[in-house]
KEVO-800254 format. One line per field, with one value per residue: x, y, z of N, C-alpha, C in turn; residue number from 1. Coordinates in pm, 1 decimal. Atoms other than C-alpha are relative to their C-alpha. Example, Ala and Ser with C-alpha at 12.3 -4.5 7.8 and 13.67 -1.06 7.14 Angstrom:
residues 2
n.X	[89.0,-82.0]
n.Y	[-119.0,-119.0]
n.Z	[0.0,-6.0]
ca.X	[1230.0,1367.0]
ca.Y	[-450.0,-106.0]
ca.Z	[780.0,714.0]
c.X	[90.0,-77.0]
c.Y	[120.0,109.0]
c.Z	[0.0,73.0]
nr	[1,2]
END
This chain:
residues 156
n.X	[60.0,102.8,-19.2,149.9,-43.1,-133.6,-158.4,-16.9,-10.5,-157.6,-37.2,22.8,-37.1,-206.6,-67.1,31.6,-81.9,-125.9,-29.7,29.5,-104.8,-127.5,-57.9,-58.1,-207.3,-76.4,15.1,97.6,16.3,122.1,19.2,120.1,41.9,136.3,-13.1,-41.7,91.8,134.0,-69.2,-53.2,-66.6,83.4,89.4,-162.3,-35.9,88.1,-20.6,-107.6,47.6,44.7,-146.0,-52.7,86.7,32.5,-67.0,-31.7,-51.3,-112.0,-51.8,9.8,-51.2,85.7,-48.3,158.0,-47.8,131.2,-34.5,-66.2,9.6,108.8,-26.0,-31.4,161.1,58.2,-28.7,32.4,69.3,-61.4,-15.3,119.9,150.4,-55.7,-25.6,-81.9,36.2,-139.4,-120.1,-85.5,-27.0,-140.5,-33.0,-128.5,-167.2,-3.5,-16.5,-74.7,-62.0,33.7,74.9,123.2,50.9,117.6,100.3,-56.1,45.3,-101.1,65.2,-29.1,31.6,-40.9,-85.7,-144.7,-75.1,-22.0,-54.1,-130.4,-112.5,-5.2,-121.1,-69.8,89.2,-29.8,136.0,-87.2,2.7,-137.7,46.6,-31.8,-166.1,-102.4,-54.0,-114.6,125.3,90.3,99.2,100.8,160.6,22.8,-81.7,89.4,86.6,-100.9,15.6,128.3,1.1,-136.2,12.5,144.3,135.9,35.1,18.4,170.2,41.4,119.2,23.1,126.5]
n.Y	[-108.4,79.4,-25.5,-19.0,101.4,-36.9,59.2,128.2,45.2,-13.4,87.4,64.4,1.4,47.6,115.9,66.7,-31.9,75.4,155.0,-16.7,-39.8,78.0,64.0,-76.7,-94.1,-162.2,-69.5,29.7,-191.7,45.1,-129.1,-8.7,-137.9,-43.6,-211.0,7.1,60.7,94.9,57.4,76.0,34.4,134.6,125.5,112.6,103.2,132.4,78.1,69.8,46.6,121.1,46.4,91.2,114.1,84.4,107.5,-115.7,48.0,-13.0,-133.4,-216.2,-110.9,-113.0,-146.9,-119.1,-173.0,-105.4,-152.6,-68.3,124.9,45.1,132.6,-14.3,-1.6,154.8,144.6,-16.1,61.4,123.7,120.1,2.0,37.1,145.2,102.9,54.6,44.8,95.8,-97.5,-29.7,-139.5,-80.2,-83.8,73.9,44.5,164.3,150.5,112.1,137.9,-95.9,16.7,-50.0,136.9,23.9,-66.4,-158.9,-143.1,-90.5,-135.7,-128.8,-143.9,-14.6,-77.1,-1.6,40.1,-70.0,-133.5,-19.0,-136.0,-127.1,-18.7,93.5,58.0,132.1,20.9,-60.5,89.1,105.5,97.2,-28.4,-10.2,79.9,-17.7,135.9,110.8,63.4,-37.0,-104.3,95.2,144.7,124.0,88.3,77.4,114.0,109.0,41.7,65.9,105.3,161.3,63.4,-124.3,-118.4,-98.7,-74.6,-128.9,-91.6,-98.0,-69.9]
n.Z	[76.2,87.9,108.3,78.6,169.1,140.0,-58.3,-13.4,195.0,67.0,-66.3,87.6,117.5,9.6,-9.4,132.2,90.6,-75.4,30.8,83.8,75.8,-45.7,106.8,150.2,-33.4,-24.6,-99.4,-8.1,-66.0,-38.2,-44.7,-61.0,-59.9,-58.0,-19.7,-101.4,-107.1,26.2,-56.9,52.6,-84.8,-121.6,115.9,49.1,-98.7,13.1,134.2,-5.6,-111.7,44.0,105.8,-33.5,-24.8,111.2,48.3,66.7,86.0,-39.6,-156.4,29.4,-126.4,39.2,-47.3,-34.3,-21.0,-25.7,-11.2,-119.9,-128.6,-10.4,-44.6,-189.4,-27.4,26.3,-101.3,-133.4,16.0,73.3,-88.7,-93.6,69.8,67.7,-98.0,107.3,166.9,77.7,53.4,-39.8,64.0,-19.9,70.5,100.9,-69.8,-51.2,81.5,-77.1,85.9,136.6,37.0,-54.3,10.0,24.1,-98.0,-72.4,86.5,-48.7,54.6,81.3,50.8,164.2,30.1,-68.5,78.9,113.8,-13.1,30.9,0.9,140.3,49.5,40.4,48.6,-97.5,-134.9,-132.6,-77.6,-29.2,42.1,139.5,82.9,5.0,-133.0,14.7,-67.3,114.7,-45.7,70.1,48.8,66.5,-26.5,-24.0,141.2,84.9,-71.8,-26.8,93.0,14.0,-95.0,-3.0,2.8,98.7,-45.7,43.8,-40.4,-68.0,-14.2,-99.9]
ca.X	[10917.1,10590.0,10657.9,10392.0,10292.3,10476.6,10781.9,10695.3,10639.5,10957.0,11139.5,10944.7,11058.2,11456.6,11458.8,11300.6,11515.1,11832.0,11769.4,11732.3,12069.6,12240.0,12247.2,12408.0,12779.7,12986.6,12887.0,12563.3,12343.5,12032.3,11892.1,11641.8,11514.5,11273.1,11203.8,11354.4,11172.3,10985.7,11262.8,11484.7,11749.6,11468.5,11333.2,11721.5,11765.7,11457.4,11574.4,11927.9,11721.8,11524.1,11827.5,11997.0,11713.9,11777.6,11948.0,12200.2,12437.9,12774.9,12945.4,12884.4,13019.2,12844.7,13031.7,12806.4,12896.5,12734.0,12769.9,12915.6,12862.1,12546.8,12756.6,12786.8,12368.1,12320.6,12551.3,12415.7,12077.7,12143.8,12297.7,11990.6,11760.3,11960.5,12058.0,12096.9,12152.3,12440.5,12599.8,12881.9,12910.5,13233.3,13416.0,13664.1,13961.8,13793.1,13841.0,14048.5,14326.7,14260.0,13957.0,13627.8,13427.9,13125.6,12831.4,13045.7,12875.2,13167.1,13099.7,13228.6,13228.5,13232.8,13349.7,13670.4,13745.3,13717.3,13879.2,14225.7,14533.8,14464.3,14820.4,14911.1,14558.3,14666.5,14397.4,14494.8,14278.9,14493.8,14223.0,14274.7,14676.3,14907.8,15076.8,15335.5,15053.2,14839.4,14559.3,14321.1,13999.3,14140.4,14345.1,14064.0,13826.6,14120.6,14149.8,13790.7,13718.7,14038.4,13872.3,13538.7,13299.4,13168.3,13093.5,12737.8,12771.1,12543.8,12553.1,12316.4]
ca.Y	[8402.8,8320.7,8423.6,8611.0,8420.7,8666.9,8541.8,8169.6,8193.6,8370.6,8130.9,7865.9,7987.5,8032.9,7685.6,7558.1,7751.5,7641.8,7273.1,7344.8,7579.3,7354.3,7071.8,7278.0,7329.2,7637.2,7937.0,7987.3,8350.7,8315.9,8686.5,8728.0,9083.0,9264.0,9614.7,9691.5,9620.3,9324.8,9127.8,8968.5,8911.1,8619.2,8499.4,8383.2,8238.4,8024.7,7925.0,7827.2,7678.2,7466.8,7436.1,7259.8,6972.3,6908.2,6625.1,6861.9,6724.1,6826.4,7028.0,7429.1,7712.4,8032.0,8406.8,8668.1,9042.7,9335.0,9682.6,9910.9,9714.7,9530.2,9247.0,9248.9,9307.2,8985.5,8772.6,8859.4,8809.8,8491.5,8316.2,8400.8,8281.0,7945.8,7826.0,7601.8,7445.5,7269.2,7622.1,7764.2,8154.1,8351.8,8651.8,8635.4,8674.2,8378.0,8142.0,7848.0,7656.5,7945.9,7776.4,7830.0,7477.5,7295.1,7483.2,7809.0,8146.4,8389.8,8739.7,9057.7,9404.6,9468.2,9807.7,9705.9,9492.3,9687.4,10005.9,10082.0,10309.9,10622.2,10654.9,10314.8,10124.6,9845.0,9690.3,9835.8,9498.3,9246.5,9001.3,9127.4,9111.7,8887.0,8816.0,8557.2,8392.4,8329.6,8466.8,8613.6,8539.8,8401.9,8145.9,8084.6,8021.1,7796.8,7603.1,7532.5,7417.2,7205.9,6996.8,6961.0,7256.8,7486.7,7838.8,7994.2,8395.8,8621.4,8953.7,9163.3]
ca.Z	[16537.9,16330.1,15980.2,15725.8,15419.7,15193.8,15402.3,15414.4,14967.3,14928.4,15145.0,14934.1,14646.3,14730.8,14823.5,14507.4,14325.1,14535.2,14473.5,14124.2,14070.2,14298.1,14053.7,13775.6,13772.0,13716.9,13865.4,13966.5,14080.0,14255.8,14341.0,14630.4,14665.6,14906.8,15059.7,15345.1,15658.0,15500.2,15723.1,15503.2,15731.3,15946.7,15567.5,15487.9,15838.4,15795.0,15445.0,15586.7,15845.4,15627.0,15377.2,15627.3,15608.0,15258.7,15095.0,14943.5,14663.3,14829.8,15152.5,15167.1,15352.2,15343.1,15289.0,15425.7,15316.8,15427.7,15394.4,15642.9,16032.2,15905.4,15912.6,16298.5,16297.2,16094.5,16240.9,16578.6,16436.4,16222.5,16527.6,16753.4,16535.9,16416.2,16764.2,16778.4,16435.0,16225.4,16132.7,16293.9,16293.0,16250.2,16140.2,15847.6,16080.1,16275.0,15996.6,16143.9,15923.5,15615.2,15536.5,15546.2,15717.4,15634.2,15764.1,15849.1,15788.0,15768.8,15761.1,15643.3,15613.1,15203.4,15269.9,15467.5,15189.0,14920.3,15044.6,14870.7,14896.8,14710.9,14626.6,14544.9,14455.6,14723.3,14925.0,15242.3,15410.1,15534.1,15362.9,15037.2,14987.6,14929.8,15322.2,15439.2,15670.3,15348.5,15540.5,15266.9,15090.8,14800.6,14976.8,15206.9,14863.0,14706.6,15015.1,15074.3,14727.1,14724.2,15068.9,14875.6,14999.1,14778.1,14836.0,14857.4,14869.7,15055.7,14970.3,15212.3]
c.X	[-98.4,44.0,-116.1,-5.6,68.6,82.2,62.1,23.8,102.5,86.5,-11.9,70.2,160.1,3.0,-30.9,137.4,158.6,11.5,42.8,215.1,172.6,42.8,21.8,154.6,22.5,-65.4,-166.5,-81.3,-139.5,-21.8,-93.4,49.9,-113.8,43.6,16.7,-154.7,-76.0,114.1,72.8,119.3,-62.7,-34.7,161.9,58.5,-126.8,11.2,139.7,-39.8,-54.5,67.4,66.4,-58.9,48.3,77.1,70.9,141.6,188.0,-25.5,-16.3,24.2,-60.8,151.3,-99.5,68.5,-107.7,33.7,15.5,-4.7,-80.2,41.3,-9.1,-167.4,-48.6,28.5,-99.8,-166.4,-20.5,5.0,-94.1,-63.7,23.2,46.1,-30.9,-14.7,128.4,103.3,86.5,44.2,115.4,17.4,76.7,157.9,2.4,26.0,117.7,70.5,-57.1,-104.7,-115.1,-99.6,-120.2,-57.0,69.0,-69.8,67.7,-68.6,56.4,20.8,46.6,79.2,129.3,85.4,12.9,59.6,156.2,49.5,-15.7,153.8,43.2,-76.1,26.9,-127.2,67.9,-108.2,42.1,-94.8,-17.9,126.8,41.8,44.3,66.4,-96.8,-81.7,-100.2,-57.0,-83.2,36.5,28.0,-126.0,-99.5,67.2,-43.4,-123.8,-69.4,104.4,-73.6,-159.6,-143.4,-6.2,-63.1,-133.0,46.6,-100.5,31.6,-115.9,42.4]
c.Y	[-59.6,120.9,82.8,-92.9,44.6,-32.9,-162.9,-24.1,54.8,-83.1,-113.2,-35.4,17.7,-122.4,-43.3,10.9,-8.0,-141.3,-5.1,67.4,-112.7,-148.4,36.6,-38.3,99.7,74.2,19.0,140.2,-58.0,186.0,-17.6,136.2,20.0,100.2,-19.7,22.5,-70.8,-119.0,-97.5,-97.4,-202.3,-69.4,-97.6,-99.1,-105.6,-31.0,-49.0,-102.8,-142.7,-55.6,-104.6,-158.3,-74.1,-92.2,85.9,-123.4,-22.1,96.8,143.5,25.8,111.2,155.6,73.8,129.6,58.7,140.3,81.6,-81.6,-89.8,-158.9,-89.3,-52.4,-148.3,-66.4,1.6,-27.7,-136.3,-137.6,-19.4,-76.3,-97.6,-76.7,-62.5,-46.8,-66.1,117.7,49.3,150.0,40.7,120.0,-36.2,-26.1,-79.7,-107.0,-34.9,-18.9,60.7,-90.5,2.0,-156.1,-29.3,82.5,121.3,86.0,117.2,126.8,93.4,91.4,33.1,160.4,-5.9,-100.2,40.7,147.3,-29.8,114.2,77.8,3.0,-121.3,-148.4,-141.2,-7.7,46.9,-141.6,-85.7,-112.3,-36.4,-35.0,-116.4,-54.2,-147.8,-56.8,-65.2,31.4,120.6,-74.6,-66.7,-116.4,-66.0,-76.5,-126.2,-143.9,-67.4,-66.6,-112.7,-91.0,-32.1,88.2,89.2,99.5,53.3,157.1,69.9,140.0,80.9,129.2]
c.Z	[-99.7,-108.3,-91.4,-85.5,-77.8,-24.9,-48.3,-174.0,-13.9,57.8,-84.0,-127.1,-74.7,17.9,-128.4,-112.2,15.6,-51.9,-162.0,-74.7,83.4,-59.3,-86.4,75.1,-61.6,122.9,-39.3,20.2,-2.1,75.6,93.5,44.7,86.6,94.1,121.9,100.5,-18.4,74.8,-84.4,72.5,74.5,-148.7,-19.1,122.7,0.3,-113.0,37.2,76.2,-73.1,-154.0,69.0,42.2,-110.6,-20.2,-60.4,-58.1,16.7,121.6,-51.1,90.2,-68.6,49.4,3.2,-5.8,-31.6,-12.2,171.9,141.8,-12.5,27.7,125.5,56.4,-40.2,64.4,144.4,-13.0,-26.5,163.8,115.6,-1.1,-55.4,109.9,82.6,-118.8,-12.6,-42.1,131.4,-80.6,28.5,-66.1,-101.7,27.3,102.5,-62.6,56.1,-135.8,-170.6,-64.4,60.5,37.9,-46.1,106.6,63.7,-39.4,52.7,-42.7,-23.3,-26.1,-169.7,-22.3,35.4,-108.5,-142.2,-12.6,-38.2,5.4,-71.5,-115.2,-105.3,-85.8,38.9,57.1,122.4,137.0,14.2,-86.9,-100.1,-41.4,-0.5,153.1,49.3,67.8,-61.8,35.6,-84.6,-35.1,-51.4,15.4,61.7,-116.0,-42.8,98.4,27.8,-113.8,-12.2,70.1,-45.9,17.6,-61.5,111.4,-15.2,65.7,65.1,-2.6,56.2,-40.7]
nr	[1,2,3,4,5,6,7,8,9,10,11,12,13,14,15,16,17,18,19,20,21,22,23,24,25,26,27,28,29,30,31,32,33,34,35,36,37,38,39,40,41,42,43,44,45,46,47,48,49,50,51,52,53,54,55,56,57,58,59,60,61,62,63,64,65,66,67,68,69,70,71,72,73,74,75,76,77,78,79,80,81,82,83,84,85,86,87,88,89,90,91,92,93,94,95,96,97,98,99,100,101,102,103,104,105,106,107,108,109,110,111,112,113,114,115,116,117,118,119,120,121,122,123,124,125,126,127,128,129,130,131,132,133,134,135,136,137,138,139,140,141,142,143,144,145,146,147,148,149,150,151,152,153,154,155,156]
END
């Protein structure tokens, strides 16, 4: 896919600003906006694309949430348009060994994890609770920081 320039300078200008928040510590927030149908979806796969060139300071795993199925649309874009590459796409009830690996980009639905029990104000997604398998986010988060990779969010 050939890119516009609008594409290639915002692209530009997340990585800059990637190298930049990625030597900080704590937490970090890097915003990239733009109007729908200016393809954001293809600008973030050619910035993971040429993310995964850089000299980068430590291991990352990517969470990708999306509103209602869009998750489904990215991934399925994403891995089109990255393969091959060094990432490794999944769902969140593909994560292996409750963690999330280098170069994973798990994905999401934000409404299935944020929907709770009227009655009882439980998460009613298995990825949210507590559960004798340990199979939730935060364990996956814990564990994945514990072996070393940090987390880069993607809210879409």
């Amino acid at each position: 896919m050939t890119l516009k320039n609008y594409q290639k300078t915002a692209i530009d200008k997340l990585l800059k600003l990637t190298r930049v928040l990625l030597e900080k510590e704590g937490k970090r927030v890097c915003v990239f906006k733009a109007p729908t149908g200016s393809g954001k979806t293809i600008m973030i796969a050619e910035y993971l694309k040429n993310l995964s060139d850089e000299q980068l300071p430590t291991k990352y795993a990517f969470l990708w949430i999306s509103g209602n199925n869009l998750h489904k649309q990215s991934r399925d874009k994403l891995e089109s348009y990255l393969n091959p590459s060094i990432y490794r796409f999944s769902y969140i009830e593909d994560v292996q060994n409750n963690t999330l690996q280098e170069n994973e980009i798990a994905f999401v639905n934000w409404h299935s994890l944020t929907k709770q029990d009227r009655k009882t104000g439980d998460y009613t997604n298995l990825f949210m609770r507590d559960n004798e398998d340990d199979r939730n986010l935060r364990t996956f988060i814990e564990n994945t920081k514990e072996k070393g990779v940090e987390i880069i969010l993607i809210v879409d």
